[in-house]
C-alpha positions in Angstrom: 62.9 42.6 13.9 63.9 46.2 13.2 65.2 49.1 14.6 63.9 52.2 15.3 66.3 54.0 13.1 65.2 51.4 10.0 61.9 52.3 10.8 61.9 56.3 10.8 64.7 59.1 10.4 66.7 60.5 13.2 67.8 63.7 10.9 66.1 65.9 8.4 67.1 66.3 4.8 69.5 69.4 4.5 68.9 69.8 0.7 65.0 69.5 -1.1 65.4 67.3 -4.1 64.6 68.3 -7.6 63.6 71.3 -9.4 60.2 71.0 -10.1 57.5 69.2 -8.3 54.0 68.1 -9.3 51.8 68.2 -6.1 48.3 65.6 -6.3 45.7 66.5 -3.8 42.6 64.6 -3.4 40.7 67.5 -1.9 41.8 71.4 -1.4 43.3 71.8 1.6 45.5 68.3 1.8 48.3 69.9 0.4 48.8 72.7 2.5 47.8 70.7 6.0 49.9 67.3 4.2 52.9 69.8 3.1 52.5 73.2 3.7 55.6 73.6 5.2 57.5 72.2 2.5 56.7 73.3 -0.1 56.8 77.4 1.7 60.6 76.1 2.1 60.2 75.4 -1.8 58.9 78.6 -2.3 62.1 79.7 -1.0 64.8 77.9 -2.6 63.2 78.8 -6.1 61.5 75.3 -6.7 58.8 75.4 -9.2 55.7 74.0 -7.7 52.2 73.2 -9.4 49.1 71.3 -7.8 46.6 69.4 -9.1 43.5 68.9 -6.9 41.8 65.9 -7.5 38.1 66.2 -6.7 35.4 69.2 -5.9 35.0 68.7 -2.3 31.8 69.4 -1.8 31.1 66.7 0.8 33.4 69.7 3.0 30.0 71.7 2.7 26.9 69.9 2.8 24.8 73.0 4.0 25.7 74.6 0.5 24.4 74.1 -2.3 26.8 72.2 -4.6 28.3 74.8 -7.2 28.3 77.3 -4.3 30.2 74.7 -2.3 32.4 73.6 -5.2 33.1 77.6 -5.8 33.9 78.3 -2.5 36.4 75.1 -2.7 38.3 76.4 -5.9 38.9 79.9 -4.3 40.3 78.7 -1.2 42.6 76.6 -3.0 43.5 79.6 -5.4 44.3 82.0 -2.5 46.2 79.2 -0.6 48.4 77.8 -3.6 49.5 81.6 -4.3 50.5 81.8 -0.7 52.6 78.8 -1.2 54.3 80.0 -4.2 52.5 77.2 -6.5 53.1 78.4 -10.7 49.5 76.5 -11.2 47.0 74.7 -9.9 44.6 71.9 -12.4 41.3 71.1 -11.1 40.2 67.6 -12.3 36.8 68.1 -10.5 36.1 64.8 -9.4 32.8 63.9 -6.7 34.0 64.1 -3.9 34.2 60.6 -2.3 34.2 58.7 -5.2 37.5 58.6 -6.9 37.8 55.3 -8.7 40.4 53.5 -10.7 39.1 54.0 -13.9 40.9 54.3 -17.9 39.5 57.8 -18.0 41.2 59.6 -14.6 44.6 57.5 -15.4 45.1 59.2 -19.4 44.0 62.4 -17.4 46.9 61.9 -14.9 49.3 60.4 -17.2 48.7 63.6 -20.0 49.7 66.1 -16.4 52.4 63.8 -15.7 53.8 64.6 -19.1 53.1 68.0 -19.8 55.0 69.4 -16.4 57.9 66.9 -16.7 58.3 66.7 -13.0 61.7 65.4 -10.7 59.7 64.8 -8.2 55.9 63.9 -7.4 54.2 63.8 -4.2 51.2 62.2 -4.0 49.5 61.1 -0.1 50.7 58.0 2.0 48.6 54.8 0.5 48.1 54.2 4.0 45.7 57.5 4.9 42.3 56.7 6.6 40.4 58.8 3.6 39.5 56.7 0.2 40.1 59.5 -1.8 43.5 60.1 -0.3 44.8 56.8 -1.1 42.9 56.2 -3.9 44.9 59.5 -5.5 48.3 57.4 -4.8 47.2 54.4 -6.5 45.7 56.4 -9.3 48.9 58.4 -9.9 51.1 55.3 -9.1 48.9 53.1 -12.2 49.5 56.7 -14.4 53.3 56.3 -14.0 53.5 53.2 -15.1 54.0 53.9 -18.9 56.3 56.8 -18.9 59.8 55.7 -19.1 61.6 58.7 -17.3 59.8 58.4 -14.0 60.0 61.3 -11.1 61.0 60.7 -8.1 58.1 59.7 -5.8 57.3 60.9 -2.5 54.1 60.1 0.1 53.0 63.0 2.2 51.0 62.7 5.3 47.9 64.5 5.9 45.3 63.6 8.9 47.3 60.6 10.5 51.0 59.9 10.5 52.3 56.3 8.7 55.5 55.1 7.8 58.1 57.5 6.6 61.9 57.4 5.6 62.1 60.9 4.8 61.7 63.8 7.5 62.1 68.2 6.5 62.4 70.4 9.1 59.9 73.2 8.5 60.6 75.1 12.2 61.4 78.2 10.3 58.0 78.3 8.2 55.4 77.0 11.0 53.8 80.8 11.4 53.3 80.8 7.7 52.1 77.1 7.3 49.7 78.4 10.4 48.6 81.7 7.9 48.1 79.3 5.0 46.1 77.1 6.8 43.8 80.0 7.6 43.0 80.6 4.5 40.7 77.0 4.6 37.9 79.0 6.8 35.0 76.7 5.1 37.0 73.3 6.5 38.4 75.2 9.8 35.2 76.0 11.2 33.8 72.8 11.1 36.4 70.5 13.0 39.9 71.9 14.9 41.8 70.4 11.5 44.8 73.4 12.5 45.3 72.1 15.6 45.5 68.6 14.9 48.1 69.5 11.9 50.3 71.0 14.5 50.2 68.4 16.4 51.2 66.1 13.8 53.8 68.2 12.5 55.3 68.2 16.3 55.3 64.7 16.9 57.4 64.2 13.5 60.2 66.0 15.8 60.2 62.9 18.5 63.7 61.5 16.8 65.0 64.7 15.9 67.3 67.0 18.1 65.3 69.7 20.4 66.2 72.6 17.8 63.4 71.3 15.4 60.0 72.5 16.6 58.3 71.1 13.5 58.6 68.4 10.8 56.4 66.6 8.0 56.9 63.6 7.1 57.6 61.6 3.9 57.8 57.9 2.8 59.9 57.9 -0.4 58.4 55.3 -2.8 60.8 52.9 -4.4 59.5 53.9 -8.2 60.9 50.1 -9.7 57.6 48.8 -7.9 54.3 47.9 -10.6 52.3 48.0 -7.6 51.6 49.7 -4.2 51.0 46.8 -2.5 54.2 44.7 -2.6 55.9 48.0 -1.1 54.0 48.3 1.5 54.7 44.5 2.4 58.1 44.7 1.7 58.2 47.8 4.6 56.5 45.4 7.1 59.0 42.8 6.3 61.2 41.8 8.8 65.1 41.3 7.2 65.5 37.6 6.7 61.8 37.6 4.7 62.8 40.6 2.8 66.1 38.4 2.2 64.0 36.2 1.0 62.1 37.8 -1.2 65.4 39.2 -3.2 66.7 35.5 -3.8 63.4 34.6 -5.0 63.6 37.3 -7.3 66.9 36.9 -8.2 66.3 33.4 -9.0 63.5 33.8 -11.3 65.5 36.2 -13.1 68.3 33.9 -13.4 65.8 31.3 -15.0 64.7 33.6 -17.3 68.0 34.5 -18.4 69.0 30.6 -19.0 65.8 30.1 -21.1 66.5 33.3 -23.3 70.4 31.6 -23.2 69.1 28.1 -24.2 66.9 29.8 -27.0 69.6 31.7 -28.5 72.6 28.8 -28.3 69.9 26.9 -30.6 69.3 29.4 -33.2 71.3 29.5 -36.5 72.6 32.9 -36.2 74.9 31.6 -33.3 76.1 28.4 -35.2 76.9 30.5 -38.1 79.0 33.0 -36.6 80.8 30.5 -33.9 83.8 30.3 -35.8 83.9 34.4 -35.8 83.8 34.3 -32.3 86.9 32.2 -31.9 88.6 33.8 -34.3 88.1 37.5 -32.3 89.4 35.9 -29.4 92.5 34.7 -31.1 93.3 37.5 -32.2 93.0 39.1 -28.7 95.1 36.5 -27.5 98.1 37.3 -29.9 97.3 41.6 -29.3 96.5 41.4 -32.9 92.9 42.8 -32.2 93.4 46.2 -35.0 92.8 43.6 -37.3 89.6 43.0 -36.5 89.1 46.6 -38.3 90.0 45.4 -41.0 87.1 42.6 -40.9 83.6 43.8 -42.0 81.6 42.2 -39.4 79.1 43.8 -37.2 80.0 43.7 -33.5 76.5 41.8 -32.7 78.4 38.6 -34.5 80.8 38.5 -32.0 78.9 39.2 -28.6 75.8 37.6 -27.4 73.8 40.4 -25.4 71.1 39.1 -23.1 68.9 41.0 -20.5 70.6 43.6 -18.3 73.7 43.8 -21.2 74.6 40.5 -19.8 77.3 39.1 -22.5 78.2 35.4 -22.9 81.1 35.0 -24.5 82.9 32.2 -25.8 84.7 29.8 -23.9 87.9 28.4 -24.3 90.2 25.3 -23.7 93.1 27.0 -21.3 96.0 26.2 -19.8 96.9 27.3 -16.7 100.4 26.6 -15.3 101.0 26.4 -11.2 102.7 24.7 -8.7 99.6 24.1 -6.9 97.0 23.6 -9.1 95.1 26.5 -8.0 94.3 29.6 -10.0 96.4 32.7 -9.6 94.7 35.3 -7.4 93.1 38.0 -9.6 93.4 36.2 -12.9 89.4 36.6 -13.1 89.3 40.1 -11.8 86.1 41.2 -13.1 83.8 40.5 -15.8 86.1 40.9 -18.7 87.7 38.1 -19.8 90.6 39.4 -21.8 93.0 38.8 -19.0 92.7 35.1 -19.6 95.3 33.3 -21.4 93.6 31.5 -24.3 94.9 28.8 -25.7 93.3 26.2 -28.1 89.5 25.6 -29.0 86.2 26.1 -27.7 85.5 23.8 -25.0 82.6 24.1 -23.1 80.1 26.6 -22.1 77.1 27.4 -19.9 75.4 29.7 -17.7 74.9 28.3 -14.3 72.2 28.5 -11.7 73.6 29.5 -8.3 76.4 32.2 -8.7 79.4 31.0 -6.6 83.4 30.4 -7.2 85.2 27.1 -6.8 88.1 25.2 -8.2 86.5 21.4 -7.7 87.7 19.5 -10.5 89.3 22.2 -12.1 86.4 24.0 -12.5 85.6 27.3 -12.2 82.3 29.7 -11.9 82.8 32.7 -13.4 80.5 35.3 -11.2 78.8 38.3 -13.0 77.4 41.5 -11.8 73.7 40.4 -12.2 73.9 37.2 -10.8 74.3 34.8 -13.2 77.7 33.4 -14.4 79.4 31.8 -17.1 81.2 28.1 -16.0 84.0 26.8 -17.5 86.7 24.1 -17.2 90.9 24.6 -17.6 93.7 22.2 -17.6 96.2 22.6 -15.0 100.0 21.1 -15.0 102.4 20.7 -12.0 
């Protein structure tokens, strides 16, 4: 079971990250109650902030009619977003309760994504009571998924308070948030929404020292993830299924890696250029490797490159001389294999299953950085 302290901060960031953010709000108003404070501290350290609020929110005024309401909407977020310091603010104008996973929304989202280059995007926690809340994260999260150089990604809070691995202290901007706020009359008057957020932003202090007054919240998204959902499991994991899960992982990667291996060993390019191979290691071995230079061959005849630049490399019949007959300590040091002594011909290779190290039967397992390995047998003498 966890700790506390896995489970939520006990200190406040003392730096905000990036340069410029790319706030998405499902209605106007959820940025400034969700992260008012935040991004007023933006504001202040020169970050460049721009919003983009999801749908109309006319459902917020149902005695109006619905381009008054929608009108009234835009304006509030207008005068609000200037008060935050915000560069610009996109109005996708969405109905208001029905956001839905569609092709359309996502190119919308994706085109934004790309035009403001963001460090960092917040988006609210997929874990908010409102459909349109976390229907905005999953929208943005499915946008992301085809642009290569992705943002930092951060979950902001808004009307109840989830899981979080971030915390800011925004004591020292609380009065403005408060003016901000104000500037939402049309949602204000019709339920106590400033009081609540106050409360909220208080009770984000409960692990932090009596100096903070006031906090938001953030869960930090791990941006490797396809989909919300596994990450949201993962964070209910306890440790020894979240162990769990990374072996499995791990494994299936490893498989994949000795099919791609097994495919590639077969193929003619890697019988034909076998003896190459040898001969670059020869030459290592006598420190005669400037001749290569003086060899027109490409470098991709010599190395086999899998996933992950995982190289196998050719193997070797060695000898190893010791009293013992146990390997000298650090004569596999890392995953270059130059510090070997070769000696003779090929003799055998393979990429094993379960990355360990053992010298049973002379053999050893060769462990690499991505959890596969290269096994291989030497001789030993007295």
């Amino acid at each position: 079971m966890y700790e506390e302290h896995h489970l939520i901060p006990y200190h406040t960031l003392d730096i905000l990250p990036g340069k410029n953010w790319l706030v998405f709000a499902p209605h106007a108003d959820d940025e400034t109650f969700g992260m008012g404070g935040t991004l007023l501290l933006a504001k202040e350290q020169g970050i460049n902030t721009s919003l983009v609020i999801m749908t109309n929110g006319i459902l917020g005024l149902v005695d109006k009619e619905k381009s008054l309401a929608a009108n009234i909407r835009y304006e509030e977020a207008k005068k609000a977003s200037h008060l935050l310091g915000m560069q610009n603010v996109t109005f996708l104008d969405e109905e208001d309760r029905g956001l839905s996973m569609n092709e359309a929304i996502i190119k919308k989202i994706h085109t934004l994504i790309l035009q403001h280059q963001p460090d960092c995007i917040f988006i609210p926690a997929p874990l908010e009571l409102h459909p349109d809340h976390r229907m905005t994260a999953f929208i943005v999260w499915q946008a992301l998924q085809d642009i290569e150089q992705t943002p930092d990604i951060y979950a902001y809070e808004i009307s109840v308070q989830g899981f979080i691995n971030t915390l800011i202290d925004t004591t020292s901007v609380a009065q403005q948030k408060h003016q901000v706020m104000q500037t939402y009359q049309s949602q204000i008057q019709q339920n106590n929404y400033i009081e609540i957020v106050q409360a909220l932003d208080k009770a984000r202090t409960y692990t932090l020292e009596n100096t903070v007054k006031s906090a938001e919240g953030f869960l930090k998204l791990d941006r490797t993830e396809h989909s919300l959902y596994p990450l949201l499991e993962n964070y209910f994991m306890n440790p020894e299924q979240s162990y769990t899960s990374s072996i499995n992982q791990l494994e299936q990667h490893i498989a994949q890696l000795k099919a791609e291996q097994q495919q590639l060993l077969q193929s003619s390019s890697w019988k034909i250029t076998r003896p190459l191979r040898w001969l670059k290691y020869k030459l290592l071995d006598n420190r005669l490797f400037m001749l290569l230079l003086l060899i027109p061959l490409s470098s991709q005849a010599l190395d086999l490159t899998l996933d992950k630049n995982f190289v196998t490399r050719p193997i070797m019949q060695t000898e190893i001389h010791s009293q013992n007959k146990t390997l000298l300590p650090g004569i596999f040091k890392d995953e270059q294999l130059d510090n070997i002594s070769i000696k003779g011909q090929i003799f055998t290779e393979e990429i094993y299953e379960k990355p360990h190290r053992t010298y049973q039967d002379h053999s050893i397992n060769y462990d690499s950085i991505d959890g596969a390995g290269i096994s291989f047998k030497v001789k030993t003498e007295n």
